[in-house]
matplotlib code that plots the C-alpha trace (Angstrom):
import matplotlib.pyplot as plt

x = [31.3, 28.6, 26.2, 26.9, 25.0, 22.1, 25.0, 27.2, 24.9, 24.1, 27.2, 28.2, 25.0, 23.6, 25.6, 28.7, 26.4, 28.4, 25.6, 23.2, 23.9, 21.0, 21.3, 21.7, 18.7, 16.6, 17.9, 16.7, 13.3, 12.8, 13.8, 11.0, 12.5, 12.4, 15.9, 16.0, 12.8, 14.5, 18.1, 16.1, 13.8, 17.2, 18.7, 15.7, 15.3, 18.8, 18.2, 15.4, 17.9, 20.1, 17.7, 16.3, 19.8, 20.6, 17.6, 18.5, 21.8, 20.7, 18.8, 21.4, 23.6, 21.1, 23.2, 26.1, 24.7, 23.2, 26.3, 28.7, 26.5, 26.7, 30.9, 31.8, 35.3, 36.6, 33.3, 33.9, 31.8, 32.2, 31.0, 32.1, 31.7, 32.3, 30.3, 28.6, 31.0, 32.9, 35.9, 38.0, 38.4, 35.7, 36.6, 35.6, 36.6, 36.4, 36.2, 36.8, 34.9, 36.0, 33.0, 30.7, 31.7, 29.3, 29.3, 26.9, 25.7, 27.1, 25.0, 25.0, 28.3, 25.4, 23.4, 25.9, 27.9, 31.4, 32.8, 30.5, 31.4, 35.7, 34.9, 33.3, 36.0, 38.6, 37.3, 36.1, 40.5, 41.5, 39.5, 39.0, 40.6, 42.1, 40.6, 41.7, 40.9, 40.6, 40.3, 39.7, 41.1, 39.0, 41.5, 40.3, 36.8, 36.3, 37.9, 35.7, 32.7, 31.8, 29.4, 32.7, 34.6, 32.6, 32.9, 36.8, 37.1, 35.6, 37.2, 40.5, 39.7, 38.6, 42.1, 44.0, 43.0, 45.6, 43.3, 41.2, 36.9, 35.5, 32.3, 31.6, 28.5, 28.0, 25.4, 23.0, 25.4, 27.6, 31.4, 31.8, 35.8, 36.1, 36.0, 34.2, 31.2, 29.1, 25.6, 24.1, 22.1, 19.5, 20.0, 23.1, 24.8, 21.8, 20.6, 24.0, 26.1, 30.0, 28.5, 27.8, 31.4, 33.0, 31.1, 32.2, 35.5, 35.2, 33.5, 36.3, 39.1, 37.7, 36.5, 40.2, 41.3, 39.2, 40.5, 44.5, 42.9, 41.6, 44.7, 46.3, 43.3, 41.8, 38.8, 36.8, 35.5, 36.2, 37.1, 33.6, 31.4, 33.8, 33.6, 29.5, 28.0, 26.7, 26.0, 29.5, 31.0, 30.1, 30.3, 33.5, 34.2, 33.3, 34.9, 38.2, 38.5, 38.7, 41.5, 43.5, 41.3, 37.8, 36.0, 35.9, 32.6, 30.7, 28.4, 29.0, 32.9, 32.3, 29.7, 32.9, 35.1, 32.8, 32.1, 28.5, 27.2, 28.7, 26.2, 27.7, 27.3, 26.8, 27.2]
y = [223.0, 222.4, 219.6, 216.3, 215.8, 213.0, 211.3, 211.5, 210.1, 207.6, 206.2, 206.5, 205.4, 203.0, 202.0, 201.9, 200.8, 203.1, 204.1, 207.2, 209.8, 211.2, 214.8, 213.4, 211.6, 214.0, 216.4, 213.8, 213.2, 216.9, 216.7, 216.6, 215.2, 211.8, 211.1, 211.7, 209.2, 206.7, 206.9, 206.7, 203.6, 202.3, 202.8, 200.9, 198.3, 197.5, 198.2, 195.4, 193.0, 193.9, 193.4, 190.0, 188.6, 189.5, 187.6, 184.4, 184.6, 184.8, 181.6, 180.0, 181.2, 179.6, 176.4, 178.0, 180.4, 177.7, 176.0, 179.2, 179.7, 176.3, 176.8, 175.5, 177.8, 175.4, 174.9, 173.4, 173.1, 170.1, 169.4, 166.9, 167.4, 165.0, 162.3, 161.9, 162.4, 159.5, 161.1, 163.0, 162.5, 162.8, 166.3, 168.0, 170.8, 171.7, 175.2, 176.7, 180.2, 183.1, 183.6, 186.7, 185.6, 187.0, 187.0, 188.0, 185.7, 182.2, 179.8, 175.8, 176.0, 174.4, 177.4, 179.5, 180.4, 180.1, 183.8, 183.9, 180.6, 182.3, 185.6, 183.7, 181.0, 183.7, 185.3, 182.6, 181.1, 184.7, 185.1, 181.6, 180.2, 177.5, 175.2, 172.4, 169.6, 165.7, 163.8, 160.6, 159.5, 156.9, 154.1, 154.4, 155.3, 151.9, 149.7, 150.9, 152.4, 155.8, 156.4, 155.3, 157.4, 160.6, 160.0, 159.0, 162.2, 164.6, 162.4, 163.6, 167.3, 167.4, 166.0, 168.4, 171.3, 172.8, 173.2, 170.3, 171.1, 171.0, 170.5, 169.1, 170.4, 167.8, 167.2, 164.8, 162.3, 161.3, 160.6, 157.6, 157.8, 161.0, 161.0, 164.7, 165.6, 166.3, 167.9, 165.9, 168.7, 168.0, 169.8, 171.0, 173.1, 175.0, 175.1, 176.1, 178.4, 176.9, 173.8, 175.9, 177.7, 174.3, 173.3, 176.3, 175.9, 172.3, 172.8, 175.9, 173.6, 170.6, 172.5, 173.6, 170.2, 169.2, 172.4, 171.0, 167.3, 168.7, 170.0, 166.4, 164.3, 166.3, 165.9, 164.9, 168.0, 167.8, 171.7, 172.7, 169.6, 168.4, 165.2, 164.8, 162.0, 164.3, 163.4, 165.0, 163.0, 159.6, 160.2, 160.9, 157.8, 155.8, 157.3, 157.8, 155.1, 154.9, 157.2, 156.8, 159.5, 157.5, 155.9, 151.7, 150.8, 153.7, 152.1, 154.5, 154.0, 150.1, 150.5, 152.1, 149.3, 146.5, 145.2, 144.7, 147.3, 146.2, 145.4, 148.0, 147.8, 151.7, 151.0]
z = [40.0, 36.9, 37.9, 35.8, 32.7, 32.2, 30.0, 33.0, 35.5, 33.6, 32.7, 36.6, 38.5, 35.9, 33.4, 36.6, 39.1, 41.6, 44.8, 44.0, 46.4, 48.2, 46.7, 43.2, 43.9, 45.0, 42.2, 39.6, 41.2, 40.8, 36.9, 34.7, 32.0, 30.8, 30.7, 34.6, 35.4, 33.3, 35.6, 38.6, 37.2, 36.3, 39.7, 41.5, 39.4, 40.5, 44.0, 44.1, 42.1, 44.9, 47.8, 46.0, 45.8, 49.3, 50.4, 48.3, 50.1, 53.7, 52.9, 51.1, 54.2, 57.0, 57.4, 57.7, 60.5, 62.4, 62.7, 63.4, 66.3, 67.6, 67.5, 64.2, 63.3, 60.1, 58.0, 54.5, 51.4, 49.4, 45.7, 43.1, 38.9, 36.1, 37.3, 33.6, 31.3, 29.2, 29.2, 31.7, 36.2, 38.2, 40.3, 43.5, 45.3, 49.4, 50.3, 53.5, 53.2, 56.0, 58.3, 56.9, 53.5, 51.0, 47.0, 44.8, 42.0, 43.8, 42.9, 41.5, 39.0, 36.0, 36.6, 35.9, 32.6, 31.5, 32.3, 35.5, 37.4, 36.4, 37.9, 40.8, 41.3, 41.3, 44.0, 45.7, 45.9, 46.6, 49.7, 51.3, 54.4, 52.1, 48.9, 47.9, 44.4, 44.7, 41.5, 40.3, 37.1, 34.1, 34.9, 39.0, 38.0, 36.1, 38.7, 41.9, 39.9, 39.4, 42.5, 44.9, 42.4, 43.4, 47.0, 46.9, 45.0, 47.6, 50.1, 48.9, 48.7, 51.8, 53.0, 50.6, 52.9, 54.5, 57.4, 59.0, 59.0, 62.3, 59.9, 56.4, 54.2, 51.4, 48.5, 49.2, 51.0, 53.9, 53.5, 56.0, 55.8, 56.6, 60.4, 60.7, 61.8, 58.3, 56.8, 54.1, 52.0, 49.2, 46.7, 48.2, 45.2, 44.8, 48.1, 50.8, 49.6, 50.9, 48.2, 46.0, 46.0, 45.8, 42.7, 41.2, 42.2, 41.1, 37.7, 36.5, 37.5, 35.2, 32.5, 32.1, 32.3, 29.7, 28.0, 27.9, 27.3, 24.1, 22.8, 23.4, 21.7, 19.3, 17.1, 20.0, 21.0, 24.1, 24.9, 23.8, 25.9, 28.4, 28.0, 28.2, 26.5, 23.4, 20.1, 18.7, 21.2, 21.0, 16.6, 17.4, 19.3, 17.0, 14.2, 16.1, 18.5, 22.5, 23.9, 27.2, 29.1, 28.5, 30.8, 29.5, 32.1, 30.5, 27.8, 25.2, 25.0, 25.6, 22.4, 20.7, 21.5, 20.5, 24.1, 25.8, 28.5, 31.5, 34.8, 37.1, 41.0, 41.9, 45.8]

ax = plt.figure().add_subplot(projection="3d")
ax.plot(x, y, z, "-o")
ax.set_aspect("equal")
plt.show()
């Protein structure tokens, strides 16, 4: 059987990213020609990308580890979006992630773009124990705030779950109706990876949403910002008026309707 062509190899182990078998290896390290040097510097430039990411995820991992090994089974990762917008619910996600769950390129949901934070939160449903949404809608938001509207909204995802947490890792905060044992994490959605998968999951489910909302109040823009206090945004508002979906406590919109800034009690 011929040996593969530089073309070949490259489109396989480089441009496919399939593993470089040791013979091919050894074969190209013997090649003098340029072509050759560049597939291997190709091939280990991707094997340090490889060995770096597997490093961030064992430390975004270590929670998670600590508890498996203290007898957690059910551990969930819990992350809420939309607090800032003036439009739209406030939504979060809880995941419930199989132990030895690993996924390259999981990472805080704003880190990430658009097609990535899909492909992730596609496999991130597919493979879970279970995942569940809790939203809050503008009407709710402006009646209890938007601080308790976060929490309420994380409360109810972490209900939705078809199976009860023995443990609950949460950004930054503590859930005090929600009678499990939980993690308050700094930094959470960039720093433990099941918060991490729910703010994916969390950010591709209302980003969708805002997708649909778009379609039924147009002109806002609201498909391309989501319903973040941008420029376009609040020009719009005041061009075309307060819809049903925005949020009446947030200044912006009350600007828009001719009221004062409201004194809002965050806690």
């Amino acid at each position: 059987m011929p040996l593969p062509t530089l073309s070949e190899l490259r489109a396989r182990y480089v441009a496919g990213e399939l593993p470089l078998p040791a013979e091919l290896e050894a074969e190209l390290a013997a090649d003098p020609r340029a072509g050759a040097r560049a597939i291997l510097e190709a091939v280990e430039r991707r094997r340090r990308r490889n060995r770096a990411e597997g490093q961030r995820l064992r430390k975004m991992l270590r929670v998670e580890r600590g508890l498996r090994r203290g007898g957690v089974v059910h551990l969930a990762g819990v992350d809420e979006v939309g607090m800032s917008p003036l439009a739209g619910p406030v939504v979060s996600a809880a995941v419930i992630l199989p132990e030895g769950f690993r996924l390259a390129g999981v990472d805080d949901s704003k880190k990430l773009d658009a097609e990535t934070r899909e492909r992730l939160a596609a496999v991130i449903r597919r493979e879970c124990v279970c995942y569940a949404i809790g939203s809050v809608d503008p009407e709710e938001i402006d009646r209890i705030n938007i601080y308790r509207a976060g929490l309420l909204s994380m409360r109810r995802a972490i209900e939705g779950l078809r199976v009860t947490p023995d443990h609950v890792l949460v950004d930054a905060r503590r859930l005090d109706e929600v009678p499990i044992p939980q993690t308050p994490i700094i930094h959470g959605d960039a720093e433990c990876f099941s918060i991490a998968a729910a703010s994916i999951v969390a950010k591709v489910h209302r980003d969708a949403l805002m997708v649909e909302l778009d379609e039924r109040y147009p002109g806002y823009g609201l498909a391309r910002h989501k319903g973040y206090p941008v420029r376009e945004h609040q020009d719009a508002l005041m061009k075309l008026g307060v819809t049903p979906i925005h949020r009446r406590s947030f200044t912006p919109v009350r600007r828009a309707l001719g009221l004062e800034p409201e004194q809002m009690d965050l806690f």
